[in-house]
N, CA, C and O atoms as a GROMACS GRO file, in nm:
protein
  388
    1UNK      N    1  -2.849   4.100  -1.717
    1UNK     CA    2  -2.902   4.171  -1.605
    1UNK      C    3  -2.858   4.098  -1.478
    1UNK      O    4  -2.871   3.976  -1.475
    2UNK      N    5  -2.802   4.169  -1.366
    2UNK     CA    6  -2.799   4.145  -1.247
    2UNK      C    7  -2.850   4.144  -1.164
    2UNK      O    8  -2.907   4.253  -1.168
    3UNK      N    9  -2.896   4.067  -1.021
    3UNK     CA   10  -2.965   4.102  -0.952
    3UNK      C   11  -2.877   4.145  -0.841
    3UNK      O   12  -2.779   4.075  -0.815
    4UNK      N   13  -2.902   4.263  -0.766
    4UNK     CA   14  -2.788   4.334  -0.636
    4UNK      C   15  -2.840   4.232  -0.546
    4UNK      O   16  -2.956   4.195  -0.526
    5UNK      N   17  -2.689   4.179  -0.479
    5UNK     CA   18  -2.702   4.020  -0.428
    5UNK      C   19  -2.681   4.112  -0.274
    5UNK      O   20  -2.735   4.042  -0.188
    6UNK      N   21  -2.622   4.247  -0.205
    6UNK     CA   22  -2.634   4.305  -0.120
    6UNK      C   23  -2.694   4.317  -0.015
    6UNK      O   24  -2.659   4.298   0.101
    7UNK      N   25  -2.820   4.360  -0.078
    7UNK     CA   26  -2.919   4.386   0.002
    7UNK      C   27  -3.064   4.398  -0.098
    7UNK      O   28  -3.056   4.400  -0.221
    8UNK      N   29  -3.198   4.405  -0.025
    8UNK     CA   30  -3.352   4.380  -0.108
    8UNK      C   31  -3.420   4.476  -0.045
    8UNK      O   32  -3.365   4.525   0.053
    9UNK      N   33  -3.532   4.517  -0.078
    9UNK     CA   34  -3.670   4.572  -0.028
    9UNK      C   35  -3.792   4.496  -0.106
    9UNK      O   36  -3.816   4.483  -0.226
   10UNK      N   37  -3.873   4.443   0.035
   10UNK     CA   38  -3.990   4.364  -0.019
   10UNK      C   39  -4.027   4.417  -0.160
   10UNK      O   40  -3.974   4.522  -0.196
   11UNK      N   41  -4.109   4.356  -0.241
   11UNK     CA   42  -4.140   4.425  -0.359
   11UNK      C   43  -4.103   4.545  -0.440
   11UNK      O   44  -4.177   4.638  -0.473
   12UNK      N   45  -3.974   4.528  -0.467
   12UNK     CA   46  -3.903   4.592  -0.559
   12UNK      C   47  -3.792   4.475  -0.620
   12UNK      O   48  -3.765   4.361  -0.583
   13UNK      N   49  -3.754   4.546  -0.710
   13UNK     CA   50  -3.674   4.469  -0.781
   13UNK      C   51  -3.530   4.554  -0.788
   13UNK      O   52  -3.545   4.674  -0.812
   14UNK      N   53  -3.391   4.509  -0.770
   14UNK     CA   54  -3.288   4.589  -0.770
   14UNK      C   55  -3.220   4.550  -0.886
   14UNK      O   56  -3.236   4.429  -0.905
   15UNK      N   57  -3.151   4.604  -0.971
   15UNK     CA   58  -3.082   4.537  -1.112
   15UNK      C   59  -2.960   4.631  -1.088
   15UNK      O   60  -2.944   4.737  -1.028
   16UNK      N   61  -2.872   4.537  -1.170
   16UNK     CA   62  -2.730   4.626  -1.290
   16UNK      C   63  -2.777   4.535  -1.378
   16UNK      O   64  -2.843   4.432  -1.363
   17UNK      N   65  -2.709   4.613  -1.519
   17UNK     CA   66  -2.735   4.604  -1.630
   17UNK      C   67  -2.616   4.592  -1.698
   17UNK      O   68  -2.556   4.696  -1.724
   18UNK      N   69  -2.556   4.460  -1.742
   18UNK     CA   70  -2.411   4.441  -1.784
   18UNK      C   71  -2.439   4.542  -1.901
   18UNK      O   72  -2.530   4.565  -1.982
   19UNK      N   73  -2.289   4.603  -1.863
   19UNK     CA   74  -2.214   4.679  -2.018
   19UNK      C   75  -2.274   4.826  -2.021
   19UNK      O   76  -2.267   4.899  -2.120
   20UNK      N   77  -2.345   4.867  -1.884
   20UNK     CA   78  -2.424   4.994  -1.848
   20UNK      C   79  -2.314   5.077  -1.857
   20UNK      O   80  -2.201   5.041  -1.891
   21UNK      N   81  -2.365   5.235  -1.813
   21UNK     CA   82  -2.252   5.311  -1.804
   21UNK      C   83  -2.241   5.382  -1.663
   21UNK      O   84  -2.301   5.356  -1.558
   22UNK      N   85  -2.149   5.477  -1.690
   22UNK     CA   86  -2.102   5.543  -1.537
   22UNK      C   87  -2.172   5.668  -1.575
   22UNK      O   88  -2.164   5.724  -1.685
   23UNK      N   89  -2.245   5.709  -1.465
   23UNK     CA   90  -2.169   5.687  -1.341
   23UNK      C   91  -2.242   5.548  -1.222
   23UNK      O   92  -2.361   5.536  -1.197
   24UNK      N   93  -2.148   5.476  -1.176
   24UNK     CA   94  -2.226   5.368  -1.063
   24UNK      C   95  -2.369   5.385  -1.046
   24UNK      O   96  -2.400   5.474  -0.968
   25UNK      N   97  -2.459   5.321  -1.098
   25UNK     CA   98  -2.608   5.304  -1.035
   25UNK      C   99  -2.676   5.146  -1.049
   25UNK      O  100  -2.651   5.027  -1.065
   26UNK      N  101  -2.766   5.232  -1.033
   26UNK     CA  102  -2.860   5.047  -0.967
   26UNK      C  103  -2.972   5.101  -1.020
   26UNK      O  104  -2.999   5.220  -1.006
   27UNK      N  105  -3.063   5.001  -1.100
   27UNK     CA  106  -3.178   5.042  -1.117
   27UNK      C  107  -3.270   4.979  -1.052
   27UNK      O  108  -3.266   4.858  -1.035
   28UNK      N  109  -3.384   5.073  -0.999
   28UNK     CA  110  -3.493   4.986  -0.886
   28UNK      C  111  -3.622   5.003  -0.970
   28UNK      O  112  -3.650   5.107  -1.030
   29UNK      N  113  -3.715   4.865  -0.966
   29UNK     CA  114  -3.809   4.873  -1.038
   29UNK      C  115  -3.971   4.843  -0.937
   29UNK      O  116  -3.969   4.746  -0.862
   30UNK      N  117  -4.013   4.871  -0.939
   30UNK     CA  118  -4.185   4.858  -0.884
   30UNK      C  119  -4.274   4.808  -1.018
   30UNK      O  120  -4.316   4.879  -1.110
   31UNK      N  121  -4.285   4.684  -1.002
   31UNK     CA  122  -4.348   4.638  -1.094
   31UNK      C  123  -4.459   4.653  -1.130
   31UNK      O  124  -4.549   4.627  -1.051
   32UNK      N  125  -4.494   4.706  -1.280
   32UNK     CA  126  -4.597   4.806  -1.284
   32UNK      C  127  -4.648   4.939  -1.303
   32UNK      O  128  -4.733   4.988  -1.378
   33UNK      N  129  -4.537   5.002  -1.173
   33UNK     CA  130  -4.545   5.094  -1.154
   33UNK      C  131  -4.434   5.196  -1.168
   33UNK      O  132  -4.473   5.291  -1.236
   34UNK      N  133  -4.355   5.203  -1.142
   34UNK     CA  134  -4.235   5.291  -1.171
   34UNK      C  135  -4.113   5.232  -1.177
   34UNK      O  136  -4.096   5.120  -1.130
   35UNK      N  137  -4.030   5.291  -1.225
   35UNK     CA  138  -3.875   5.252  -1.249
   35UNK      C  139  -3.789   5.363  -1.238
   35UNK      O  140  -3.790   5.455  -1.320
   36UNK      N  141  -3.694   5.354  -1.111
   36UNK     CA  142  -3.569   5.429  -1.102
   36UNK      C  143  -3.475   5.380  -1.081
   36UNK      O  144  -3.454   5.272  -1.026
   37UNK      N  145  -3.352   5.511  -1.154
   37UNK     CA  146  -3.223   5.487  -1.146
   37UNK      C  147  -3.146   5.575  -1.005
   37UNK      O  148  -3.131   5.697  -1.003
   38UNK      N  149  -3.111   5.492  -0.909
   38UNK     CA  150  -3.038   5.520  -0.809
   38UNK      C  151  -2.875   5.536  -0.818
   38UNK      O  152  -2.816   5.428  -0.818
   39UNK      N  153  -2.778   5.678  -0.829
   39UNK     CA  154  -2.691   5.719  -0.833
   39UNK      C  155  -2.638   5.654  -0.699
   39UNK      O  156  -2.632   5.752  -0.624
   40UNK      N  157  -2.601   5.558  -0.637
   40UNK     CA  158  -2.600   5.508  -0.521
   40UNK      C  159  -2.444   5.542  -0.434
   40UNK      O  160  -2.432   5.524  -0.313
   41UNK      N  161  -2.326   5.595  -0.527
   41UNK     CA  162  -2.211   5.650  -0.494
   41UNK      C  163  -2.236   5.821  -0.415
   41UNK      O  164  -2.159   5.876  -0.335
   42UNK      N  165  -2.370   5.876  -0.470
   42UNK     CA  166  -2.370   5.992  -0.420
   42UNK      C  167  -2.459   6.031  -0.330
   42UNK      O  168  -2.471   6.139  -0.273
   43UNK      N  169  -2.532   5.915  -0.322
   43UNK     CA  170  -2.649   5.934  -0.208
   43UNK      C  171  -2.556   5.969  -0.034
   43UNK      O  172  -2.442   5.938   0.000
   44UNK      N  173  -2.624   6.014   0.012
   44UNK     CA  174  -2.614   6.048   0.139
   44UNK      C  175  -2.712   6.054   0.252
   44UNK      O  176  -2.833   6.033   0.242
   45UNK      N  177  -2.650   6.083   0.354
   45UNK     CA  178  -2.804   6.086   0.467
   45UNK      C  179  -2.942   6.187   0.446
   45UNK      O  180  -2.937   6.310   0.456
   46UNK      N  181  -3.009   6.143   0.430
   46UNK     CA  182  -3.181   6.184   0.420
   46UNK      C  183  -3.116   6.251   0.293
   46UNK      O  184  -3.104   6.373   0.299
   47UNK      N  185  -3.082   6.201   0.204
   47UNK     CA  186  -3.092   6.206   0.021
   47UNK      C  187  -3.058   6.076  -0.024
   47UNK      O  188  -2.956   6.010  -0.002
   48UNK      N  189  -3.198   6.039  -0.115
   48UNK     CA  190  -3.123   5.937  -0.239
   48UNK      C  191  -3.160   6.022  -0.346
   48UNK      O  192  -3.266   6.077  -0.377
   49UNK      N  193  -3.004   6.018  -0.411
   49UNK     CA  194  -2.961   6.052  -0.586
   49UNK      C  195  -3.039   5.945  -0.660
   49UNK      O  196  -3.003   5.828  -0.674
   50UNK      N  197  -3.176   6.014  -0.716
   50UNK     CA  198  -3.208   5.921  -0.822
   50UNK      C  199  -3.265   6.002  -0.915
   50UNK      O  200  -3.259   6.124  -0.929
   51UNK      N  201  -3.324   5.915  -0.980
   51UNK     CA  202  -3.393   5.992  -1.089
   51UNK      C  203  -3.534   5.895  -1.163
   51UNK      O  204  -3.534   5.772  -1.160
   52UNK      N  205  -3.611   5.950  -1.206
   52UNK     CA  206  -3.780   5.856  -1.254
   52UNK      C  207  -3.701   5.857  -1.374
   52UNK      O  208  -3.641   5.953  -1.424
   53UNK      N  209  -3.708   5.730  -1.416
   53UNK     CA  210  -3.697   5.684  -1.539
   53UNK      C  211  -3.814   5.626  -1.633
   53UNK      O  212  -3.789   5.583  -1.745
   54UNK      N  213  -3.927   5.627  -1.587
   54UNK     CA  214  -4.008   5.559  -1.594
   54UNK      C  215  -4.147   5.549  -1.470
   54UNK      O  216  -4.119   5.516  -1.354
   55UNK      N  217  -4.274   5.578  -1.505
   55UNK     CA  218  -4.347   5.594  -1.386
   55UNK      C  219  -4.499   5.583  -1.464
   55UNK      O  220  -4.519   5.655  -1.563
   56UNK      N  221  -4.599   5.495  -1.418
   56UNK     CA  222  -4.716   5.441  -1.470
   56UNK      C  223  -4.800   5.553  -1.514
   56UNK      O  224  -4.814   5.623  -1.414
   57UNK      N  225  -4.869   5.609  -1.621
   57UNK     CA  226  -4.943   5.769  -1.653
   57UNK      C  227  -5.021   5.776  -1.531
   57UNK      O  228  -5.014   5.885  -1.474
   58UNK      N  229  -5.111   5.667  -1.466
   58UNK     CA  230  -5.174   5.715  -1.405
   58UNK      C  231  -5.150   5.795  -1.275
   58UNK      O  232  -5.223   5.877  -1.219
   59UNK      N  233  -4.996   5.735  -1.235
   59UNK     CA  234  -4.950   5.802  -1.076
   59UNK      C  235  -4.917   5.972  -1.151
   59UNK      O  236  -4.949   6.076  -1.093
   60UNK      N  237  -4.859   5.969  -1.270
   60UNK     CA  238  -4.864   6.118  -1.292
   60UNK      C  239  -4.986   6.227  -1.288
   60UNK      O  240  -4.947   6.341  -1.260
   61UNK      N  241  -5.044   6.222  -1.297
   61UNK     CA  242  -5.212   6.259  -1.270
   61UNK      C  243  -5.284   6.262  -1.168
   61UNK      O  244  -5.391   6.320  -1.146
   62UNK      N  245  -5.174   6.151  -1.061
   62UNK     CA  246  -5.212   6.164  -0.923
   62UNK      C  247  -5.180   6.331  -0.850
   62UNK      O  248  -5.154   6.428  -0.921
   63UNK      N  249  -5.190   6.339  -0.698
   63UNK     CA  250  -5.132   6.474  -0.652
   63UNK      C  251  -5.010   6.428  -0.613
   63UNK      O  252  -4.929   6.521  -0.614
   64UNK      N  253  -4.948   6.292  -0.569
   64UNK     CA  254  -4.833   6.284  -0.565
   64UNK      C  255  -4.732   6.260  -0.679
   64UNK      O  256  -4.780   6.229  -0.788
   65UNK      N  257  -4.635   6.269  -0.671
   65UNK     CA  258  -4.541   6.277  -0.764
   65UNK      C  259  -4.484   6.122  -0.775
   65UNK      O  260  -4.479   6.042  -0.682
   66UNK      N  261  -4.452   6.106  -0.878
   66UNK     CA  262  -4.424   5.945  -0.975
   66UNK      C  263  -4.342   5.915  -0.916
   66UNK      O  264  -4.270   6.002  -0.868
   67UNK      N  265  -4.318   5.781  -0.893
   67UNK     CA  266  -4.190   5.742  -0.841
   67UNK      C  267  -4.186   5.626  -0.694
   67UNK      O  268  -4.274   5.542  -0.679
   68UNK      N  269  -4.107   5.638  -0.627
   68UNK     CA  270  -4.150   5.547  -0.487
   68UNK      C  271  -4.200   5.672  -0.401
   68UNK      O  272  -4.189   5.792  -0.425
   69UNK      N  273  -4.256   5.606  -0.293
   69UNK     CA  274  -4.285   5.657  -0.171
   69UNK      C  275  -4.200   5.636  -0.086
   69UNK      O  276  -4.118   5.546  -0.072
   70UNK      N  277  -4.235   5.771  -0.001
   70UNK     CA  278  -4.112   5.818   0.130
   70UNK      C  279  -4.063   5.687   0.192
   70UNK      O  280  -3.952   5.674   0.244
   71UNK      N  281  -4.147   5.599   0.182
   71UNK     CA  282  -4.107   5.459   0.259
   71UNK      C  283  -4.035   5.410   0.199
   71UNK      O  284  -3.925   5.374   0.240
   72UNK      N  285  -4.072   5.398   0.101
   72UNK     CA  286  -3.992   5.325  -0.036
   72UNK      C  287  -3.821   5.346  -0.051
   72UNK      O  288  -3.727   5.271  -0.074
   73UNK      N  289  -3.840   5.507  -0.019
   73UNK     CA  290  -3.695   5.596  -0.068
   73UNK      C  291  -3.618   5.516   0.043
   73UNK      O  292  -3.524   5.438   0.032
   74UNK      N  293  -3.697   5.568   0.167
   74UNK     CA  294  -3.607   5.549   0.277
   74UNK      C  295  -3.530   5.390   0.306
   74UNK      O  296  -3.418   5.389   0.358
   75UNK      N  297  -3.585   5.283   0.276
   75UNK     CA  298  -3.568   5.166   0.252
   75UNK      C  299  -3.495   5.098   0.120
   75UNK      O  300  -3.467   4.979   0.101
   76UNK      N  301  -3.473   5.226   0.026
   76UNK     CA  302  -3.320   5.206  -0.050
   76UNK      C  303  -3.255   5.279  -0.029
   76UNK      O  304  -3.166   5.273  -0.114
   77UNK      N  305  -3.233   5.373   0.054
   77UNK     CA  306  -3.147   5.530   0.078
   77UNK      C  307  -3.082   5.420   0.208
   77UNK      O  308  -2.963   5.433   0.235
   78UNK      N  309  -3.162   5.320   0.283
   78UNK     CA  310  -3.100   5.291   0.431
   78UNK      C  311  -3.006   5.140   0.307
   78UNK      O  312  -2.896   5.159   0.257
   79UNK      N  313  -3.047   5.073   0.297
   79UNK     CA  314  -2.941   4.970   0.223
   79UNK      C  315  -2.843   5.023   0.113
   79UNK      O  316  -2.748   4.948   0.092
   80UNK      N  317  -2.846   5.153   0.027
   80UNK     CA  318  -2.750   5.177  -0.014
   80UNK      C  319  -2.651   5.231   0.079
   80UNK      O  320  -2.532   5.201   0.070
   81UNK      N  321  -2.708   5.325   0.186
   81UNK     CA  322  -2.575   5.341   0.300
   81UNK      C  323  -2.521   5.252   0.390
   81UNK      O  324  -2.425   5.279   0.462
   82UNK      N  325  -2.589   5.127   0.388
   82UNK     CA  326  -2.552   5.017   0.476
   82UNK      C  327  -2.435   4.915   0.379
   82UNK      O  328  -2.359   4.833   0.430
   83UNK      N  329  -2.446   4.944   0.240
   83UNK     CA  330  -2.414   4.837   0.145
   83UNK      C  331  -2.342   4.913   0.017
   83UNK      O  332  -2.299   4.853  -0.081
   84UNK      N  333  -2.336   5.039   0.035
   84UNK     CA  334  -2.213   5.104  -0.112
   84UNK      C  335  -2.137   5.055  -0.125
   84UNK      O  336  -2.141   5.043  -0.247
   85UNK      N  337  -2.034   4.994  -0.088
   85UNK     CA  338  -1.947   4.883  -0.109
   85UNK      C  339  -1.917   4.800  -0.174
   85UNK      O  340  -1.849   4.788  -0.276
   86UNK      N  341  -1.996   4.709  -0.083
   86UNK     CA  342  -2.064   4.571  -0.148
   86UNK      C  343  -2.138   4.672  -0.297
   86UNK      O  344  -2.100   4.696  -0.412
   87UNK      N  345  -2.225   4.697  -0.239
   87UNK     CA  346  -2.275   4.728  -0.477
   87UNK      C  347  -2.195   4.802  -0.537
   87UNK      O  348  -2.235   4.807  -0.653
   88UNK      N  349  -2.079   4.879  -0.523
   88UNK     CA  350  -1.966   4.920  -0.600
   88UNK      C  351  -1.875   4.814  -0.671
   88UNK      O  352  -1.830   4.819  -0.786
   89UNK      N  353  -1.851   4.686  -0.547
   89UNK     CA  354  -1.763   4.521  -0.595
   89UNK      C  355  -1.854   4.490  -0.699
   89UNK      O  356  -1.803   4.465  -0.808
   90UNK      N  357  -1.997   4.486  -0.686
   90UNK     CA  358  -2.107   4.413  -0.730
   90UNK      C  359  -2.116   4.481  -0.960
   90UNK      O  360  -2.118   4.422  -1.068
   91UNK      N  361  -2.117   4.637  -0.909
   91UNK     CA  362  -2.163   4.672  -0.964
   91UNK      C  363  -1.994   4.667  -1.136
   91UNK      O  364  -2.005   4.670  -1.259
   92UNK      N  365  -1.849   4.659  -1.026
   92UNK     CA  366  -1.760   4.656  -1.130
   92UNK      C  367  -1.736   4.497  -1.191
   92UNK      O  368  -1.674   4.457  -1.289
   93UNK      N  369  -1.818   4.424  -1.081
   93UNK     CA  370  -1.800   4.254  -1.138
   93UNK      C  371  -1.912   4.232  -1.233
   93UNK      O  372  -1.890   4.144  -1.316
   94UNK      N  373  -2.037   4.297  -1.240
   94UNK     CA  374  -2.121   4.265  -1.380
   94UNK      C  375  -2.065   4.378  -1.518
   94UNK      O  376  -2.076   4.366  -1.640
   95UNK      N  377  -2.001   4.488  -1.430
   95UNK     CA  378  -1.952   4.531  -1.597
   95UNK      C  379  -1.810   4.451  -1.668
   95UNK      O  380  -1.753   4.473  -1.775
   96UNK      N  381  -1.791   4.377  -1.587
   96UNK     CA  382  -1.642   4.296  -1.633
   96UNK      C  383  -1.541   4.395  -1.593
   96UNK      O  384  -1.477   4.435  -1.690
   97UNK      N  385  -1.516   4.432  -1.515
   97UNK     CA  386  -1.412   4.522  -1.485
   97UNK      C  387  -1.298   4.455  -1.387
   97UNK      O  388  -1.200   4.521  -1.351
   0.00000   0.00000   0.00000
């Protein structure tokens, strides 16, 4: 496991996962609480490509929907557009490429 040396958001966790597959992502974790996979090649302005991979039963049951919050998004949606790059180098140097 990698940690994205790029860029952070307080309390989250950013990973690659040697020997993962394509297409390019990053997985972001909330410890505890949810786990997503960020498509980070296709994100764009006011969209992050992700997807819940994982999300605590109880936030499902909530009225909001599993996953991060708008703050949350926006604060990996702003470092993946500041930093695709850098985690594309990042992301072909932990698969051995």
């Amino acid at each position: 496991m990698g940690k994205a040396e790029s860029f952070g958001v307080p309390g989250l966790e950013l990973l690659f996962f040697p020997g993962d597959h394509d297409p390019p992502h990053l997985h972001v974790h909330k410890q505890g609480n949810w786990k997503i996979k960020v498509n980070f090649m296709t994100c764009r302005l006011g969209h992050l490509d992700y997807k819940v991979v994982w999300a605590r039963s109880k936030a499902r049951r909530s009225t909001r929907l599993p996953g991060p919050s708008g703050r949350e998004k926006k604060a990996i949606l702003d470092g993946v557009l500041d930093h695709r790059e850098a985690l594309f180098r990042q992301w072909e140097k932990v698969l051995g490429r």
